[in-house]
C-alpha positions in Angstrom: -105.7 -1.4 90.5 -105.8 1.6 92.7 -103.7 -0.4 95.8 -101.2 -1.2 93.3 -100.7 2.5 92.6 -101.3 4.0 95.7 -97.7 5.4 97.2 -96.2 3.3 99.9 -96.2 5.4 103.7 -93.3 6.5 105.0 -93.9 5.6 108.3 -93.6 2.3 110.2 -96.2 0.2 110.3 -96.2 -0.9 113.8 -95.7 2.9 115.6 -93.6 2.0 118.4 -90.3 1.1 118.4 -90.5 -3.1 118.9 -87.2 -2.4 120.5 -88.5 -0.2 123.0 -91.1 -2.8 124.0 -88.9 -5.2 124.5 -85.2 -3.8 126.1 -84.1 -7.4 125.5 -83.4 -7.1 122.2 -80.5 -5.3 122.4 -79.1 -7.9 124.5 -79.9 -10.7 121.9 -79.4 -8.0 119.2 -75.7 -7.1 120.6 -74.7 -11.1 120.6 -75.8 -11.3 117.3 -73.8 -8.6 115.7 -70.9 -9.4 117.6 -71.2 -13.0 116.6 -71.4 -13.0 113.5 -68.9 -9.6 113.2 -65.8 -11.8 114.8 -63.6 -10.6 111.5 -63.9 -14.4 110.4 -65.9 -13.6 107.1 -65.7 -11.0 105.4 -68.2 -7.9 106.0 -69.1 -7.6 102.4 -69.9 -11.2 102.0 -72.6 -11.3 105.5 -73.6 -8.0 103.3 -74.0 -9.7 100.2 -76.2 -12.6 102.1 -78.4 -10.0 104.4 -79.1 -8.4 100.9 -80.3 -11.6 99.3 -82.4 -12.3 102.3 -84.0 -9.5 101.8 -84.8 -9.7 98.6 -85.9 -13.4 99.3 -88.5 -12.3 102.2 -89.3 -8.9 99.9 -88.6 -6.5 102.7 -87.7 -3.1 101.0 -86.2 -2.0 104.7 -83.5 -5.0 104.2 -83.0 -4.6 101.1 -82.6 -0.6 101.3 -80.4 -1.1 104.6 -77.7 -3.7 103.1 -77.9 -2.0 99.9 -76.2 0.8 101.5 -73.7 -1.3 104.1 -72.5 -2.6 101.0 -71.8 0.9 99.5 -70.3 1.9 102.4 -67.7 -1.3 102.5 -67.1 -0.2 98.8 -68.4 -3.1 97.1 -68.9 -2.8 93.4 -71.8 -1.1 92.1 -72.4 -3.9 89.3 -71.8 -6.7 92.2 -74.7 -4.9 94.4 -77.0 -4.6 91.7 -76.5 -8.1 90.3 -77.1 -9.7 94.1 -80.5 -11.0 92.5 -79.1 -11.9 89.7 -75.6 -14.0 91.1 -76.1 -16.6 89.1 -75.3 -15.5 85.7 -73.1 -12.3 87.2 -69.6 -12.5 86.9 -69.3 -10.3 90.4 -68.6 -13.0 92.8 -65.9 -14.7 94.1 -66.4 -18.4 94.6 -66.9 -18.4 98.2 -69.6 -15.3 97.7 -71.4 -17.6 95.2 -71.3 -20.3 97.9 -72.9 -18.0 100.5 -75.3 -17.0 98.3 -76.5 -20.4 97.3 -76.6 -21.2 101.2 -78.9 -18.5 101.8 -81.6 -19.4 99.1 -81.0 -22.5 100.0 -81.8 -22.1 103.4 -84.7 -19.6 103.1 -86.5 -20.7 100.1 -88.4 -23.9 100.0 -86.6 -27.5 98.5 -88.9 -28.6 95.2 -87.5 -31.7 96.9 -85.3 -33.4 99.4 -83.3 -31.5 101.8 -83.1 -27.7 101.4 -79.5 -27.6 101.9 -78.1 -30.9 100.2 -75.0 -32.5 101.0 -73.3 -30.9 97.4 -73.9 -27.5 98.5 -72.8 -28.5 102.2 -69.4 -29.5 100.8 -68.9 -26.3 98.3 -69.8 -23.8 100.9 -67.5 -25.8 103.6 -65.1 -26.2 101.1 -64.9 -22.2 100.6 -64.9 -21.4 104.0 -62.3 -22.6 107.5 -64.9 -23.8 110.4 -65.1 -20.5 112.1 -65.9 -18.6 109.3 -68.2 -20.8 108.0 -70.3 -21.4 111.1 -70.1 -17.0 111.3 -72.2 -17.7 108.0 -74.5 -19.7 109.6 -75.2 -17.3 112.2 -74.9 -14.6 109.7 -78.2 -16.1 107.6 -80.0 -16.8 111.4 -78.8 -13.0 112.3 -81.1 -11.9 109.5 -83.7 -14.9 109.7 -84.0 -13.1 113.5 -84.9 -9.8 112.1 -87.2 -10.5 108.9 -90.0 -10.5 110.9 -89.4 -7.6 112.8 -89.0 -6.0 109.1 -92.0 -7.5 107.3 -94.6 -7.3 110.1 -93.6 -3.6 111.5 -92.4 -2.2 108.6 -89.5 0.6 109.8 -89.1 2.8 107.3 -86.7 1.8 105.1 -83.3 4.3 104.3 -83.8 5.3 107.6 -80.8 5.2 110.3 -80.1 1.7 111.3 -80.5 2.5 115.0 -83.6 4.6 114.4 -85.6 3.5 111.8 -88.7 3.9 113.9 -87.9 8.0 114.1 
């Protein structure tokens, strides 16, 4: 049982910076963020769905790092801790509940059929204009980008955004 037990480092995995390595990133990282940032969706909501794709993929960095953007936008603290939860919470607005269906949707695997059925196509789109509901789309690729970076590198997570490799 020892590995169970043992603590967790608090460094990254991978020691340099994958950003460093590759300068592009910021370019692709830059269009993302201002993508998905165009004011047509509410901060707290692509929040609310980079949280719950962290919890999804189990990265404690994600999880840690949305956690605290959704502090800082004021979100509830019962909403926040009940992300996992949504379901059976009585936190979230219609449209949030719609986002977060999307995203499990999206990045869990279908028992059967289509991962994103047509009913869940027509709630979200029924919550959300065009633009704001293709910004979700990009909003759930945006962190579908980055998961890997989190779970096979490992920054240290409740370190600065920009400089988790410090």
């Amino acid at each position: 049982m020892g590995a169970i037990t043992e603590e967790i480092r608090k460094a990254p995995r991978m020691p340099e910076d994958p950003a460093e390595l590759l300068p592009e990133l910021a370019e692709v990282s830059a269009a993302l963020f201002k993508a998905v940032g165009n004011g047509s969706l509410p901060r707290t909501t692509i929040s609310l769905v980079h949280l719950r794709a962290g919890q999804i993929a189990g990265s404690t960095y994600l999880t840690v790092l949305h956690t605290g953007f959704l502090r800082d936008a004021g979100a509830p603290e019962e909403q926040i801790t009940s992300v996992a939860s949504w379901k059976d919470s009585p936190y979230f607005t219609g449209a949030e509940r719609a986002a977060l269906a999307l995203v499990e949707a999206v990045l869990q695997p279908a028992a059967g059929g289509e991962r994103v059925p047509e009913e869940l196509y027509a709630e979200a789109a029924r919550h959300y204009e065009p633009r704001a509901f293709a910004t979700l789309m990009c909003a759930i690729g945006q962190v579908g980008f980055f998961t890997p970076i989190a779970l096979i590198a490992k920054p240290v997570p409740g370190r600065s955004f920009t400089d988790p490799w410090k």
